[in-house]
C-alpha positions as CSV (number, residue, x, y, z in Angstrom):
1,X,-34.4,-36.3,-13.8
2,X,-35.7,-35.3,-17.2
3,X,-34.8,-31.7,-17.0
4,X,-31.6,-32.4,-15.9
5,X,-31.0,-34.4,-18.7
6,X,-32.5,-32.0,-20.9
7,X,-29.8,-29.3,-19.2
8,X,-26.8,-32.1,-19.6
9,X,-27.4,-32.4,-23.2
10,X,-27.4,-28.5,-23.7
11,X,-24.2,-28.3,-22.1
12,X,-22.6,-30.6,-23.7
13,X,-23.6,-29.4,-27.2
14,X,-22.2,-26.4,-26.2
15,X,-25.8,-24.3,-25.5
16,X,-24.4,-23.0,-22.3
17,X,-27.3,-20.1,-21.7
18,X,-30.0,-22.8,-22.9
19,X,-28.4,-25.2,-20.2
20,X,-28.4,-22.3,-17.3
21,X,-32.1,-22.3,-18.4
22,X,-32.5,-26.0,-18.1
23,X,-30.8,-26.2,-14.9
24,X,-32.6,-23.4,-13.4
25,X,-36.1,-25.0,-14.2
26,X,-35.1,-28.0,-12.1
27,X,-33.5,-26.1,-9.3
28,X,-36.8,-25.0,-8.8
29,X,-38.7,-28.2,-9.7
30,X,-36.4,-30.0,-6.7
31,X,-34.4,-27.0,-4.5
32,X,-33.3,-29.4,-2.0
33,X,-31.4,-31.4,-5.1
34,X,-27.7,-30.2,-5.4
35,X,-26.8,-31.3,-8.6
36,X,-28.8,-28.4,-10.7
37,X,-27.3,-25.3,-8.9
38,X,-23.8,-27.3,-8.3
39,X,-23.9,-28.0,-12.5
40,X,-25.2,-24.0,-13.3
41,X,-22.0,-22.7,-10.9
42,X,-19.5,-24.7,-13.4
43,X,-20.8,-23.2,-16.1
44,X,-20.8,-19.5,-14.4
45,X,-17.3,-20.0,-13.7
46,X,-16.9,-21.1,-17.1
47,X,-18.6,-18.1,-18.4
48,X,-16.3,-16.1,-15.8
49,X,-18.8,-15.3,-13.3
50,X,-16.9,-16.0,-10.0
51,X,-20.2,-13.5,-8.0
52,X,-22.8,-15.8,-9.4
53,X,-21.2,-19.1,-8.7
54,X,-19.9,-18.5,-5.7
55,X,-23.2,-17.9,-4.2
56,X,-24.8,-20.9,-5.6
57,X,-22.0,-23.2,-4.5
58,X,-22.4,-21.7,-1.1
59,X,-26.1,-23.4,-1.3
60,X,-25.0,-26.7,-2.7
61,X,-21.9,-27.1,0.2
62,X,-24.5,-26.7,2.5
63,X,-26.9,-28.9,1.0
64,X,-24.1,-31.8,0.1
65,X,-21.5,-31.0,2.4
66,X,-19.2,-33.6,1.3
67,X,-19.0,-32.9,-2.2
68,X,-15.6,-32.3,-2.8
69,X,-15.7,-30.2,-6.3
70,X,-18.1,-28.1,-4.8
71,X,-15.5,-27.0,-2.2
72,X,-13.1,-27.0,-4.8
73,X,-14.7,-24.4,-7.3
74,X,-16.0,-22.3,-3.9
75,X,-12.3,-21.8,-3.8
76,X,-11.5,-20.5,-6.6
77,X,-14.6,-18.9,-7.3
78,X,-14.0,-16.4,-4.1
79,X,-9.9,-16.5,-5.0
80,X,-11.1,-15.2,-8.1
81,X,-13.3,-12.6,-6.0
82,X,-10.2,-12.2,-3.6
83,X,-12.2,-13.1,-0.9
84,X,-9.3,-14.7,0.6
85,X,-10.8,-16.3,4.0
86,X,-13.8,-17.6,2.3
87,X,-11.4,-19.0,-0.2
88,X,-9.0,-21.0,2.6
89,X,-11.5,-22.1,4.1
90,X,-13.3,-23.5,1.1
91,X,-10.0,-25.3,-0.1
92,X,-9.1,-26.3,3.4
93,X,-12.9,-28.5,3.6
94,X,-11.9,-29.6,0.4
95,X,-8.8,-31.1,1.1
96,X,-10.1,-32.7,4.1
97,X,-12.5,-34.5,2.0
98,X,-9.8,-35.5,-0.7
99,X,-6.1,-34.8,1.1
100,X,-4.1,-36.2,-2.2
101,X,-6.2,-33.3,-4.4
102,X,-2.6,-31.9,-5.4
103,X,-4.1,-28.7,-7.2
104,X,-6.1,-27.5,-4.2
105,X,-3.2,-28.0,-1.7
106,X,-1.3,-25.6,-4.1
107,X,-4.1,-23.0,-4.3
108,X,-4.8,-23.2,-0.6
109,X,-1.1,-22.6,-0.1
110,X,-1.1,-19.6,-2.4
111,X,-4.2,-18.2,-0.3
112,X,-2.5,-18.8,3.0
113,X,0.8,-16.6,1.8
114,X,-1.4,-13.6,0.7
115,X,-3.5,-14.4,4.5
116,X,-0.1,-14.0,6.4
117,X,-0.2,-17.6,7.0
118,X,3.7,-18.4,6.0
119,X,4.3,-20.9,8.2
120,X,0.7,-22.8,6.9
121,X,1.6,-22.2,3.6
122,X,5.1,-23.7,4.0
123,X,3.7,-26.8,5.5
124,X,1.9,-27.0,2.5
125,X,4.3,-26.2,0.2
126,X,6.7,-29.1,1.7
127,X,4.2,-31.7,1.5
128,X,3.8,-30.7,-2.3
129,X,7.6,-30.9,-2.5
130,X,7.6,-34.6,-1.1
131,X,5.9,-35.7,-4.8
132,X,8.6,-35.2,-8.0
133,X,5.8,-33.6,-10.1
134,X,5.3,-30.9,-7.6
135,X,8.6,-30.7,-5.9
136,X,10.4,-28.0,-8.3
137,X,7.2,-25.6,-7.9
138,X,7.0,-25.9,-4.7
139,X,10.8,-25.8,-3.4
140,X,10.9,-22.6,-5.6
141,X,7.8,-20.8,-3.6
142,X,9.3,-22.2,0.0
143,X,12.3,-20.4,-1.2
144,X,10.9,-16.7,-2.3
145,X,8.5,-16.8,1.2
146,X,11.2,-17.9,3.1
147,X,14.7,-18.6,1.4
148,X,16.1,-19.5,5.4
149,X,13.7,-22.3,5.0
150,X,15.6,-24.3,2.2
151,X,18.3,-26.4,3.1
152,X,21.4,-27.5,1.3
153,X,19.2,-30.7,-0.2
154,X,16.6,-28.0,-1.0
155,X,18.5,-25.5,-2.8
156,X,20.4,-28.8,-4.9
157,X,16.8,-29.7,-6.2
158,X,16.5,-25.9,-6.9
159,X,19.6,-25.9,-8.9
160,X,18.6,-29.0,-10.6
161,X,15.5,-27.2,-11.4
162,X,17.4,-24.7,-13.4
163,X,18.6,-27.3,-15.7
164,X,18.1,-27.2,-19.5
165,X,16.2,-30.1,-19.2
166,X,14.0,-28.7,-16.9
167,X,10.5,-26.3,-18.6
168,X,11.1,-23.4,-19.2
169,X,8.2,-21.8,-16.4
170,X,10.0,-24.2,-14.1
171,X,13.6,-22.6,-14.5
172,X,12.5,-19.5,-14.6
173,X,10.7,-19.9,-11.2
174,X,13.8,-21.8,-9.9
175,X,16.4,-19.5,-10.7
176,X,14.7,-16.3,-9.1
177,X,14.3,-18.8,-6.3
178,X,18.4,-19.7,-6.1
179,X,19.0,-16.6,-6.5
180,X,17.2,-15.3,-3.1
181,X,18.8,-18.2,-1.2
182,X,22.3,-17.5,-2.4
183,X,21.6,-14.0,-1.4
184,X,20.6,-15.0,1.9
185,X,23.5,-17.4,2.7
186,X,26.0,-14.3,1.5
187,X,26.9,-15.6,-2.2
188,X,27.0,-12.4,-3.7
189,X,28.2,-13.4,-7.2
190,X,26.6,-16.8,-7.6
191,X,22.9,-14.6,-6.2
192,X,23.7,-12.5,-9.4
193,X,24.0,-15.1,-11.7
194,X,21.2,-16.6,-10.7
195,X,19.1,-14.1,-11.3
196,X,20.5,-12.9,-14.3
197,X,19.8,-16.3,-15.7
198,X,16.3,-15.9,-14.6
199,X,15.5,-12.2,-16.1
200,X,17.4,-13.6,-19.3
201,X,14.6,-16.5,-19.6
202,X,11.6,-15.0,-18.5
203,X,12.4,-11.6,-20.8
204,X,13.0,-14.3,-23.8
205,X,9.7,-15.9,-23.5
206,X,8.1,-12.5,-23.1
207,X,10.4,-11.2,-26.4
208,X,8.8,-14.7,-28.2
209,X,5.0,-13.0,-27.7
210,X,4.3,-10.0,-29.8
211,X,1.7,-8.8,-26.9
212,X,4.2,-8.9,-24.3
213,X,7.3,-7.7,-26.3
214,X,9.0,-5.7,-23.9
215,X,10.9,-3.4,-26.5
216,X,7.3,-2.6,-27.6
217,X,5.9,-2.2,-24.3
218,X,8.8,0.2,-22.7
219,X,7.0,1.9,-26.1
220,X,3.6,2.5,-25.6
221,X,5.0,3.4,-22.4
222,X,7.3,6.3,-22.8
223,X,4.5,7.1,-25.1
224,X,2.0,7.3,-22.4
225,X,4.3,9.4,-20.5
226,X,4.7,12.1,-23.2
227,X,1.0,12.0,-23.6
228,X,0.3,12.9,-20.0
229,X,2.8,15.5,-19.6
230,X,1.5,17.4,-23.3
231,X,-2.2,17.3,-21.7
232,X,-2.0,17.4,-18.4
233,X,-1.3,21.3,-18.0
234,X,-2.5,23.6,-15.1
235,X,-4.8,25.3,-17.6
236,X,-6.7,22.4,-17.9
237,X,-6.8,20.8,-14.6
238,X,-7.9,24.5,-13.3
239,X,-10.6,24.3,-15.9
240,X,-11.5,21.1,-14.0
241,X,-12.0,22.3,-10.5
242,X,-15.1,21.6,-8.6
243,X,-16.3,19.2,-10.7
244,X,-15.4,15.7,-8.8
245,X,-16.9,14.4,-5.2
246,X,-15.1,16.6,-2.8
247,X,-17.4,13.7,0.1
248,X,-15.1,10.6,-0.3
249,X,-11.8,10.6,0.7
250,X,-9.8,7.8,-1.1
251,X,-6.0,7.3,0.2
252,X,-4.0,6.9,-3.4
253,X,-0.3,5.0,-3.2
254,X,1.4,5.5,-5.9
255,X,4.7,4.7,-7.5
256,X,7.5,2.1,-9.2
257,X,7.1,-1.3,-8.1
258,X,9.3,-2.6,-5.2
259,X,9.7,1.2,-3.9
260,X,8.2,0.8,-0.3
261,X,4.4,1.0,-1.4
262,X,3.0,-2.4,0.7
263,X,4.9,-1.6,3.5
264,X,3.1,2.0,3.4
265,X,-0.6,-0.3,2.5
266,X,-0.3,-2.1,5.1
267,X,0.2,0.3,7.4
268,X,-2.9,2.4,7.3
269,X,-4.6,-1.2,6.6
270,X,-3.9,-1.6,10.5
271,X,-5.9,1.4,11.3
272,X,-9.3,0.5,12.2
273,X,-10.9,3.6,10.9
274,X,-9.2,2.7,7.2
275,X,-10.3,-0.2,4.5
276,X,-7.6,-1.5,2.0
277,X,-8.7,-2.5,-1.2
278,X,-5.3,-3.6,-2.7
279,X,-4.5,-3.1,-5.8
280,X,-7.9,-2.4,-8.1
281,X,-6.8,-1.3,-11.6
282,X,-10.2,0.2,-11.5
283,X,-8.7,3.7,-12.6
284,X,-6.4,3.0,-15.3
285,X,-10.0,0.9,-16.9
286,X,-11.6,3.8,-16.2
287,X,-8.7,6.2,-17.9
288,X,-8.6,3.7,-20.6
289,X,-12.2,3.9,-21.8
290,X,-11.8,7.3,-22.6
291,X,-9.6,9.3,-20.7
292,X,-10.3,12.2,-18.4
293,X,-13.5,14.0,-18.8
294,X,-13.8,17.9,-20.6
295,X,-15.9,19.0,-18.6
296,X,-16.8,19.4,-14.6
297,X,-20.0,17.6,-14.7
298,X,-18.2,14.5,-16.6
299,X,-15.1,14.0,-14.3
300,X,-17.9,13.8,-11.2
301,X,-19.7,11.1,-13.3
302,X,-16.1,9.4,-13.9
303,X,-15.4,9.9,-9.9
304,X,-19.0,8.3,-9.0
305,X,-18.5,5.4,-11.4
306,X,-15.2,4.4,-9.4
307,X,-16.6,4.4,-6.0
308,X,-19.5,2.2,-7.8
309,X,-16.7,0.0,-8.7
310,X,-15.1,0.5,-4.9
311,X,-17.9,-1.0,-3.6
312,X,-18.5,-4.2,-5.9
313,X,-14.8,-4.5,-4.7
314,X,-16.0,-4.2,-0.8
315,X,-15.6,-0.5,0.4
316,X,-18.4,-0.5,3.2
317,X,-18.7,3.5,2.3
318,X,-18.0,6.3,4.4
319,X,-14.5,5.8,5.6
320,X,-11.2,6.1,4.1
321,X,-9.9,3.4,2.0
322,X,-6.7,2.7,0.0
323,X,-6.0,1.9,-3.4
324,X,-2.4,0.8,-4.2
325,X,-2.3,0.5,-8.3
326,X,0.9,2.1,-8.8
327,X,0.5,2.9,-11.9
328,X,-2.1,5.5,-10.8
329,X,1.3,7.8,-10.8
330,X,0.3,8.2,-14.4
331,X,-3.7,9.6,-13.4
332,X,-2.5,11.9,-10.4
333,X,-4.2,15.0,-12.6
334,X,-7.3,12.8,-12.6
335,X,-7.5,12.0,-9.1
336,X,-7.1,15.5,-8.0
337,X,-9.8,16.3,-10.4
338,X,-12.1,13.5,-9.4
339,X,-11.2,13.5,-5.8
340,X,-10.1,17.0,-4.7
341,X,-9.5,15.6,-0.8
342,X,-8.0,12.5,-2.1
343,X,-4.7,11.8,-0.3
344,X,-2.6,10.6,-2.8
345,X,1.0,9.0,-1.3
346,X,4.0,8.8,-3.7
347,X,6.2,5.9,-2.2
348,X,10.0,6.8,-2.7
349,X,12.7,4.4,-2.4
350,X,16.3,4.7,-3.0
351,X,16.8,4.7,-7.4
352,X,19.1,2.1,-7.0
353,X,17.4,-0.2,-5.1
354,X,13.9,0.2,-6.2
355,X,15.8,-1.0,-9.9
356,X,17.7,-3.6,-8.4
357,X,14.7,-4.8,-6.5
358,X,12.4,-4.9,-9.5
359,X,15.2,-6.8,-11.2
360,X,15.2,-9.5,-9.0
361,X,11.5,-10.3,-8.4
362,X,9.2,-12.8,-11.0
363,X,6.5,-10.9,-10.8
364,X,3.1,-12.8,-11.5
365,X,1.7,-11.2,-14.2
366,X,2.7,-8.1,-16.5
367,X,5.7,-6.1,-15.9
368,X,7.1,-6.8,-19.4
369,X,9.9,-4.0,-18.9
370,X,11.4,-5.4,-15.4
371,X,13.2,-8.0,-16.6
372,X,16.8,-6.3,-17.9
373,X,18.5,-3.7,-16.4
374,X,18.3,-1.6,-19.1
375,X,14.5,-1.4,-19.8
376,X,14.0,-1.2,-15.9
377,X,16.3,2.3,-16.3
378,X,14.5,3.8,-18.9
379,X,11.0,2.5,-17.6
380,X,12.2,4.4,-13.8
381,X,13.0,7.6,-16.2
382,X,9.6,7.8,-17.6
383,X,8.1,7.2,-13.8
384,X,10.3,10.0,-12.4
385,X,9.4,12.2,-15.3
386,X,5.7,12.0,-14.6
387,X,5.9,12.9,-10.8
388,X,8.2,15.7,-11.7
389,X,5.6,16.9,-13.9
390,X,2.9,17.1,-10.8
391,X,5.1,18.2,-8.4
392,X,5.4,21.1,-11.2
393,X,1.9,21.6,-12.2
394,X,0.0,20.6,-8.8
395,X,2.5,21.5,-6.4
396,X,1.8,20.1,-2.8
397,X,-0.8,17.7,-4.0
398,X,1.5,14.7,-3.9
399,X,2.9,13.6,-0.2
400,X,6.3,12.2,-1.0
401,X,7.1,9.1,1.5
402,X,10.6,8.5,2.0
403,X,11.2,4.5,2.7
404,X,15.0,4.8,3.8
405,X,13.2,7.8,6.5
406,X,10.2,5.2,7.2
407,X,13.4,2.3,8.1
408,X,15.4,4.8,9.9
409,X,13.0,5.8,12.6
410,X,9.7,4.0,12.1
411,X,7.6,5.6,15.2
412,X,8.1,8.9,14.5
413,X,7.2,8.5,10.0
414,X,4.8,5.7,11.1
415,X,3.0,8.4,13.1
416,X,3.6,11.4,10.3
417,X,2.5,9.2,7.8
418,X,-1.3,8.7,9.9
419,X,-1.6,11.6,11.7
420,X,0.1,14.5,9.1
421,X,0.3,12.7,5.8
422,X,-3.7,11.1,6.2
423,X,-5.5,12.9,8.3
424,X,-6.3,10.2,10.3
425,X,-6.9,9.9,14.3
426,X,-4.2,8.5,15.8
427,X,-4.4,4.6,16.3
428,X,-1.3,2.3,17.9
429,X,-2.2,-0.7,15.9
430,X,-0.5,0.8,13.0
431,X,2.6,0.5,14.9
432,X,1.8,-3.3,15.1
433,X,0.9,-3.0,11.5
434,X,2.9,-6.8,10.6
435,X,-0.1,-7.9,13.2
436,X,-2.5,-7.2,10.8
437,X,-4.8,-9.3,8.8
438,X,-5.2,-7.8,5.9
439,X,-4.3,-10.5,2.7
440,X,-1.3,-8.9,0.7
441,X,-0.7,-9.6,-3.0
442,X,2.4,-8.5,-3.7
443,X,5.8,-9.4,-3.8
444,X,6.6,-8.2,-0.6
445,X,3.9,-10.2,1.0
446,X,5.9,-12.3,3.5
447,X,8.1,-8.9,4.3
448,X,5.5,-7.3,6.1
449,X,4.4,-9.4,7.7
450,X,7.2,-8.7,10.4
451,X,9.0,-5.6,11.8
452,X,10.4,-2.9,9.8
453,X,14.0,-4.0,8.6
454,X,17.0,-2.7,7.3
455,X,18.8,-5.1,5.8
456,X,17.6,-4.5,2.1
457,X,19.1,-0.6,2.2
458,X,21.7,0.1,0.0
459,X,21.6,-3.5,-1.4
460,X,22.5,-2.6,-4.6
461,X,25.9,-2.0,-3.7
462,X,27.0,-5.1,-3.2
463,X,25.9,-5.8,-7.2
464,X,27.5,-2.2,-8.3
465,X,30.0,-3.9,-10.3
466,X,27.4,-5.9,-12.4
467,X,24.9,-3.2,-12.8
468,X,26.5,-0.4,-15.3
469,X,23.8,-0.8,-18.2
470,X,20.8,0.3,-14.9
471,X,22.9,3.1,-14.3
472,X,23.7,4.4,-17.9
473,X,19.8,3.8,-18.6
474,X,19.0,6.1,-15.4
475,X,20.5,8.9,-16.5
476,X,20.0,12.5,-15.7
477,X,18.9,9.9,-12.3
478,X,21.3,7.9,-11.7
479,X,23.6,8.1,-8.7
480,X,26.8,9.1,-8.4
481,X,29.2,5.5,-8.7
């Protein structure tokens, strides 16, 4: 008992290595006493050390296995970790130990949309929306899994929602949510408004931050741009050659956001020869720290430090896997130079409708330049500037998939895309690819999770009237109107 008072004290003076130490001496004085390594996992979490606590609270759950905050925090310790099935199930023990614990029915429903759970996630998501402090958040998430699902007392709350009165995260949320029902129920004008009236709020709170200005990030954007077409010429990447692991074979998607990509993820995530890793961000970090490397022997250290960080991530080794950062459209020239029998996809969407689409999602986190027309113009100019700068300087190295050819005949570009595009054996679950279990992330999460459609093709006609500042901001791409 005395150590653990000794620990309690550190912690609360703030001596949070001192209190590890504490806490550590009487995990080991008494290892069948939870409260040491259950009181040294808070304070990894608090230190941001998801790995560390996670494993600890997997001891203390099973040597207390009603303790209800250890449930908890193993939940977010592996949704931290994206170890999505470890995290439901953690939540879901939780929550059947404390069924009123409001803020891990809302993480368990979050977990169980990114699982491909929809309909558990819904169930969830309405019993949140039965209690006035959650029914706004909730109502507004029913609506962008499933806008069908709200009904006409639903979407009156949502438009409630979107009152001044309301916070401002809370309208934001619910007017990107009204707008995809009134879209749904074929109220073409009032959908627009509604999402204009989102992008407006969300882009004012992101103007009110200097770090997330947008003017200031479409910037350092078209700046990064430049940067990559002035360095990366053929000289140089030539200069480069031989010098990565020619072993590992890494599938790359690439592209704008909204143009096709998780729908072409998940996919070759139904192949069982193929792991998906999602969206890493491990290769702009590893751009970011210094850039590409001078010299052979460097760029093959560069390309061995990302599989190292492929495989804290979960790649088994050996076979394929995919990484979907989009924004690896800017690093192309480094993963042909890291990777020379990387496959690297470029998903390609309609202009229009990749704009329009970006335009009307809330996006979790970043995308500072998607919320008006405008900046989402000149942010696709950059994009298509860059890939017509590879297709220049590494001609063929770049696999262009078309999403309106992928809608149109989905058997024959499913197959292309496996057999041709990847190299891959030929498998039919990636026909059945909305069958798959693989957790998705992104916006389109509840999308693929069922057949190939076709109703969002050419959707941005039916807003062409509203949408003349995206097509003056696309120019030399913009279609003809």
């Amino acid at each position: 008992m005395r150590l653990l008072n000794d620990a309690a004290a550190h912690a609360q003076s703030g001596r949070v290595e001192a209190a590890i130490a504490a806490y550590r001496k009487a995990e080991r004085a008494d290892p069948a006493d939870f409260r040491a390594p259950y009181s040294i996992a808070v304070l990894e979490l608090g230190q941001g050390r998801p790995d560390r606590a996670a494993e600890r609270l997997r001891r203390v759950v099973r040597l207390e296995p009603a303790l209800f905050p250890a449930w908890h925090n193993l939940g977010a310790a592996s949704q931290n970790l994206e170890a999505w099935g470890e995290a439901a199930g953690a939540y879901e023990q939780a929550l059947a130990l404390r069924p009123e614990a409001t803020e891990t029915r809302r993480n368990l429903a979050l977990v169980l949309a990114i699982l491909g759970r929809t309909d558990d996630a819904i169930a969830h998501h309405r019993t949140l929306a039965a209690a006035s402090a959650t029914r706004a958040w909730a109502l507004t998430r029913i609506a962008l899994l499933r806008p069908a699902a709200i009904d006409d007392a639903d979407l009156a709350e949502l438009r409630r929602a979107t009152d001044a009165a309301a916070d401002l995260e809370t309208r934001i949320g619910a007017s990107f949510a009204l707008g995809e029902v009134l879209e749904q129920r074929g109220e073409t004008e009032a959908a627009f408004a509604a999402f204009a009236a989102g992008n407006a709020l969300k882009h004012a709170a992101l103007d009110a931050d200097p770090a997330t200005r947008p003017a200031d990030v479409l910037l350092a954007h078209q700046a990064a741009v430049r940067a990559v077409i002035e360095h990366a010429t053929p000289q140089r990447l030539a200069a480069l050659a031989g010098g990565g692991v020619a072993t590992a074979r890494p599938i790359f998607v690439v592209g704008m956001p909204r143009s096709g990509s998780t729908l072409v993820e998940q996919i070759l995530a139904a192949h069982p020869a193929v792991q998906s890793l999602g969206e890493t961000g491990a290769l702009p970090r590893l751009m970011e720290a210094g850039g590409l490397g001078e010299r052979p022997r460097e760029v093959r250290r560069q390309a061995e430090t990302y599989l190292e960080a492929m495989r804290a991530r979960g790649w088994s080794g050996g076979r394929p896997f995919v990484d979907k950062t989009l924004e690896n459209y800017l690093h192309v020239g480094a993963i042909a130079a890291m990777f020379p029998s990387a496959v690297i996809l470029h998903a390609v969407r309609d202009r229009m409708d990749t704009c329009l689409s970006c335009w009307r999602q809330l996006f979790s986190s970043g995308a500072e330049t998607l919320y008006d027309l405008g900046e989402i113009g000149a942010e696709y100019v950059g994009y298509r500037q860059v890939m017509d700068h590879w297709r220049a300087v590494l001609p063929g190295r770049v696999i262009d998939v078309d999403h309106e050819a992928l809608v149109a005949n989905p058997e024959a570009r499913i197959r292309w895309l496996v057999t041709e595009a990847c190299g891959l054996d030929w498998n039919d679950a990636t026909l059945r690819f909305y069958e798959a279990q693989a957790p998705v992330r992104t916006a389109s999460a509840a999308q693929v999770r069922q057949p190939i459609f076709t109703t969002s093709l050419q959707r941005w006609r039916r807003y062409e009237a509203h949408l003349g500042p995206l097509i003056a901001a696309l120019r030399p791409y913009a279609p003809e109107v």
